[in-house]
N, C-alpha and C positions, 0 to 999 in steps of 0.2 A: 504493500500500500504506500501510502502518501505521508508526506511528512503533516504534523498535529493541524496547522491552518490550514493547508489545502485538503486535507480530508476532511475538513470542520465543514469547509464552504461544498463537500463532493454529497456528503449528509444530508446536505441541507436543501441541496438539488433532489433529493432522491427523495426526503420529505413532502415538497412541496411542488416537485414536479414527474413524481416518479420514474426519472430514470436514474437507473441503478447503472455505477462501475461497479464490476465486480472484482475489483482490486483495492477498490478504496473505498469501505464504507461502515458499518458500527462494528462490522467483526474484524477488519483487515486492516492495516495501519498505525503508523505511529503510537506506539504504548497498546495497541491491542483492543479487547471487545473491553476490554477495565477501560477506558478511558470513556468511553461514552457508558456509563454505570454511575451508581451513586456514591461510588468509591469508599464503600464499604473496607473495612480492614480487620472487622470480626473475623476469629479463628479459632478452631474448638482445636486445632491441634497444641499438646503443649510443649514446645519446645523455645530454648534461651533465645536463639536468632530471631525471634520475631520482636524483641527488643530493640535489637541493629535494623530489621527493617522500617519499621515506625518512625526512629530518631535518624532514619538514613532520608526516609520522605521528608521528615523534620527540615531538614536541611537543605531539602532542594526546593519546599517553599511552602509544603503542608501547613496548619495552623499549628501550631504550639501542642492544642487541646488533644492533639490524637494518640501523644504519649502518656493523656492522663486518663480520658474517658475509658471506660467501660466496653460503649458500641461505638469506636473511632468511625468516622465515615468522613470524608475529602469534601468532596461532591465534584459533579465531572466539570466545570469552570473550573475550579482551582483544579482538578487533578491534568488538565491542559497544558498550565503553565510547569508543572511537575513533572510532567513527563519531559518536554521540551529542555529544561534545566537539566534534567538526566542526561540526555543526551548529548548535549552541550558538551557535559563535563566527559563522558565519555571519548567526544573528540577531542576535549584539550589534554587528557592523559592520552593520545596518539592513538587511538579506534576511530574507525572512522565506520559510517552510516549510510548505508545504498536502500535509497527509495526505488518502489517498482521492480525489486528482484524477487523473483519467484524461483523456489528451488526447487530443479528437473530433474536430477539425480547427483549420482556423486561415485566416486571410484577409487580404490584404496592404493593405491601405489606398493612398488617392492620393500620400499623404505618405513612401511606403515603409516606413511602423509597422505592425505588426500586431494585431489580433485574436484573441486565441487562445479557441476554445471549447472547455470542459470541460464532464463532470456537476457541476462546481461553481460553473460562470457564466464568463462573458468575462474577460478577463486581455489587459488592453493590457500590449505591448509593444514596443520597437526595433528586439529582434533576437532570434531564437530559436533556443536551443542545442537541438538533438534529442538529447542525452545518452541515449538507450533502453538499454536490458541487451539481452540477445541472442534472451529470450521474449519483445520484443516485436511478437507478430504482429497485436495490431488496430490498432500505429501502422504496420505497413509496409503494410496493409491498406488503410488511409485515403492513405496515400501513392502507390500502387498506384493512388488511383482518381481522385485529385488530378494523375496523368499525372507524378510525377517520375518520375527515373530510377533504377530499382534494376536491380542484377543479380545471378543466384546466382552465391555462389562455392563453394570445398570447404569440405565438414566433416567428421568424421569420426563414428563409433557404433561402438558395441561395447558392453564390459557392465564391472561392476567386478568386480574380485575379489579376495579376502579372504584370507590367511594368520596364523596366528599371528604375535603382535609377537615375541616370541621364538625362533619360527622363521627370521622374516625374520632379523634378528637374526644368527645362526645363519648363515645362508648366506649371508651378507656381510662379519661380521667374523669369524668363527672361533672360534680360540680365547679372544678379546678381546670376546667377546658379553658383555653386563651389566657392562661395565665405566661406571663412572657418569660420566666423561667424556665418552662417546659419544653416547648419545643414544638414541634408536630410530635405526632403518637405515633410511637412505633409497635408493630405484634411479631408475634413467629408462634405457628398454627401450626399444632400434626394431629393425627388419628393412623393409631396401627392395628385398628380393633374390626377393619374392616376387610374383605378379602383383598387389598392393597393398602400397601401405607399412602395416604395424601399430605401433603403437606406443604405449607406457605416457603416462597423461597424469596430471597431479593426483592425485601421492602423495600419499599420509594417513597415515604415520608413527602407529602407535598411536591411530588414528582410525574412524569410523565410518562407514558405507553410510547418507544420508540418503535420504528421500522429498520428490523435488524438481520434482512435478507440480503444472504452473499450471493444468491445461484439466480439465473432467469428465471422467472415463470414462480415462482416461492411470495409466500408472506410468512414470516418471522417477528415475533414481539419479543420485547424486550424493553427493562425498565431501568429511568436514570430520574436523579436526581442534583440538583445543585445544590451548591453549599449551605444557602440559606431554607431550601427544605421550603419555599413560600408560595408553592403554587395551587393551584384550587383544587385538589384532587391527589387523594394518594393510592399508590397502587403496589399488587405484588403479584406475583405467579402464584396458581396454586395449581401442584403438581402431583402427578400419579408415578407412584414407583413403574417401572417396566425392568423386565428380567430380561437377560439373553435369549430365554428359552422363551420368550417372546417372536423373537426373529427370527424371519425365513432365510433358509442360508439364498447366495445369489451364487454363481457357479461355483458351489462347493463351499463359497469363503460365509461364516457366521458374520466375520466382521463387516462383507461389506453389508451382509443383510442388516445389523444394525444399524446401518447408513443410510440403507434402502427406505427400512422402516422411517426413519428422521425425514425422508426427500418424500417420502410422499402422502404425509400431514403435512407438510409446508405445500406441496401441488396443489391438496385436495383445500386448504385455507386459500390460496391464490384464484383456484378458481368459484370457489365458494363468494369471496372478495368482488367477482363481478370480471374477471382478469385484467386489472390494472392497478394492480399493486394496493387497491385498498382495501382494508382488513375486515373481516365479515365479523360481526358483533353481535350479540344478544344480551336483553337483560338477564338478570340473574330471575326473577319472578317469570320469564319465560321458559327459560331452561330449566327451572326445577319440575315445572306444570308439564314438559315435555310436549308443550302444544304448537312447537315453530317457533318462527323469528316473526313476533306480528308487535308488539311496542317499540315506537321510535325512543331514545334514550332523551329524557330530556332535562331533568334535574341533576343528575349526574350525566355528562358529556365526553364521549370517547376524547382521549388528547391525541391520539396517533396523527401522526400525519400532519401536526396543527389542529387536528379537531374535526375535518372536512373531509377525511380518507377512508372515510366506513360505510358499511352497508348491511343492514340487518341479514343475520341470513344465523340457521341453528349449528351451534355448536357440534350439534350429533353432525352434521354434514363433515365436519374436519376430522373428527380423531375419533380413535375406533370406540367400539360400545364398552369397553371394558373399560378403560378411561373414561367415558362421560359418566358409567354407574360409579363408579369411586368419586368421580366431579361431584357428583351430587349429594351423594354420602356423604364427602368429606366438606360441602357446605352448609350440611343440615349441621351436623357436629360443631363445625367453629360456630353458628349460629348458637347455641346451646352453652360457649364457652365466652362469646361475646354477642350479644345480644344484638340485632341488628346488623351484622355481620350480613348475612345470609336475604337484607334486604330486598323486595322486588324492584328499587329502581338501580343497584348498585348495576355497573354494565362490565363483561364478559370483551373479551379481546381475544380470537384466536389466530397462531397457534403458539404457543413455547417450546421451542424445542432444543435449545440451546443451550439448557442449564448445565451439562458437560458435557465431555470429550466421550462419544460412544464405544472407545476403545481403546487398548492400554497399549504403548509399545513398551516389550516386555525387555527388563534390564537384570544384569545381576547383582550381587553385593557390593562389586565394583564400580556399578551405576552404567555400565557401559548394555548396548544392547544386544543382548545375548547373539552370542558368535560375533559380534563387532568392535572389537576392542579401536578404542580411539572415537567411536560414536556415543555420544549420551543423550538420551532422550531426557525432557526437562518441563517440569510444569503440567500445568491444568492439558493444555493438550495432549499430553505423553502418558495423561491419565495418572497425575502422578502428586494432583492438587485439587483444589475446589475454590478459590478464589484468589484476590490481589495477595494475603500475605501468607495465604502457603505454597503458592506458584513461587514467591519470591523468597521462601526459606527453602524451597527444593533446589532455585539455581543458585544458594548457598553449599548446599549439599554436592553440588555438580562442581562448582568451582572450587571447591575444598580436595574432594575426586581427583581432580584434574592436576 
């Protein structure tokens, strides 16, 4: 992808005018699919390094607070200029930064250095960090065909859904809503009581339903928030486990059929959508009724797109029946856990399918990829993280390896 400005303005084209690069857009580019996120830095993992990564963002221009809070989150404005700063500094310690290279394959020399081929020419190197984001499927593609070893693992899908910030608000603090201490309200929602675990993922505290398709013909949501967290509407994904043993293999391979399965809830969301990239919606009061996409949202208001990008159309149309019965399940329950939660005018956004990487490239103790020595797969893509700051304590781990 693009360096942080020029993907900023390529986003924003594909917002508002939908055409997609699919090189440059909320998954591909500059700091990755975190960057356009609410830069979140909560991590259930526990490990020391997640100290250096917090006071290492500190430093590149994070706020202060994210070394003291509890739930650190950036927001994707400031995590913009953080990323950029990153980089910065990376060239003036003598690294330097290739926009627009996509990586083709690669070749291991007699000497154990490699070869790497790009659309931008060869690129010798010693050791090659596979750092990938979790869309990436022409490098697991090429890997796939170069015989390493992947395998799928779980992910989850589902859809987002959107309430007023001051409702959420509302149903979480009481009588202490708009207290300017607080903040916007934030939740984290599961049920495992059901034949699927569901569960809320990537709150958006006063945030937005972004448009976060890499491939033609696709509609993918996805959610950011800014710093100040002050927009009329917060939102999160609520998602249904999926197993491997979900997936149809595709010639032979499990993995690409978990890729399969991901491409064609984002197809069947696209054309659902009307096929021009705007995302098919339902209320939540429609979908639980099971009676179609028949209310226009009108109190609560899709944000995707700017607001202007939707189209009624039922959720059972995107994603299979075993996800929308767990959708529904798992909305009656948080309704039960938060009251009004599970409201008739809250609105439905599909599809989610991006919450991780649908497959792991497999490494050994020495982090390198089994049979590959001098290769290390790295991060959320490599299946090997879940968000901003365990992707960034695993390319501690890689660079410690190394």
């Amino acid at each position: 992808g693009r360096d942080v400005d020029s993907r900023t303005r390529d986003v924003n084209t594909f917002f508002t005018q939908k055409i997609l690069d699919e090189t440059s857009n909320v998954q591909f580019g500059e700091g990755g699919a975190g960057t356009f996120s609410d830069g979140k830095l909560l991590t259930r993992i526990n490990d020391a390094r997640c100290s250096f990564v917090l006071e290492t963002l500190r430093d590149m221009g994070a706020p202060e607070d994210i070394t003291l809070q509890a739930k650190p989150h950036v927001g994707t404005d400031v995590l913009r200029t953080v990323v950029r700063r990153m980089l910065e500094e990376i060239e003036r310690l003598g690294g330097e930064v290739i926009y627009r290279c996509r990586l083709d394959g690669y070749e291991q020399l007699p000497d154990g250095s490699f070869d790497v081929k790009t659309n931008r020419g060869s690129i010798p190197c010693g050791v090659l960090v596979l750092a990938v984001g979790h869309s990436a499927r022409d490098t697991y593609e090429m890997l796939l065909e170069r015989g390493a070893l992947l395998v799928p693992k779980p992910i989850s899908v589902g859809v987002r859904i959107e309430h007023l910030r001051e409702d959420m608000d509302t149903m979480l603090y009481g009588r202490y809503a708009g207290h300017p201490d607080l903040g916007a309200a934030e939740y984290h929602l599961s049920d495992t009581k059901g034949e699927r675990g569901v569960y809320t993922f990537c709150m958006c505290p006063g945030g937005e339903v972004v448009a976060a398709a890499s491939e033609p013909e696709t509609v993918v949501v996805n959610g950011m928030s800014h710093r100040a967290r002050n927009g009329v509407t917060s939102n999160s994904a609520v998602a249904v486990s999926v197993q491997p043993s979900d997936f149809e293999p595709v010639n032979g391979s499990l993995v690409r059929g978990a890729i399969a399965f991901q491409r064609r809830i984002e197809r069947a969301a696209y054309l659902a959508g009307g096929s021009d990239y705007s995302v098919p919606v339902q209320t939540v009061g429609d979908f639980l009724e099971g009676n179609g996409a028949r209310t226009q949202p009108t109190r609560v208001r899709p944000t995707y797109g700017g607001g202007e990008k939707f189209r009624l159309a039922p959720v059972d149309d995107v994603l299979p029946p075993f996800v929308c019965a767990s959708l529904r399940y798992g909305l009656t329950s948080f309704d039960r856990k938060v009251k009004g939660f599970a409201m008739a005018e809250a609105v439905l956004s599909a599809a989610e399918t991006r919450t991780s990487a649908p497959v792991r490239i497999s490494r050994g103790e020495d982090l390198c990829a089994i049979g590959q020595p001098g290769v290390y797969p790295c991060g959320e893509g490599a299946g090997y993280a879940g968000g901003i700051t365990s992707a960034a304590v695993d390319g501690l781990k890689v660079a410690e390896a190394i």
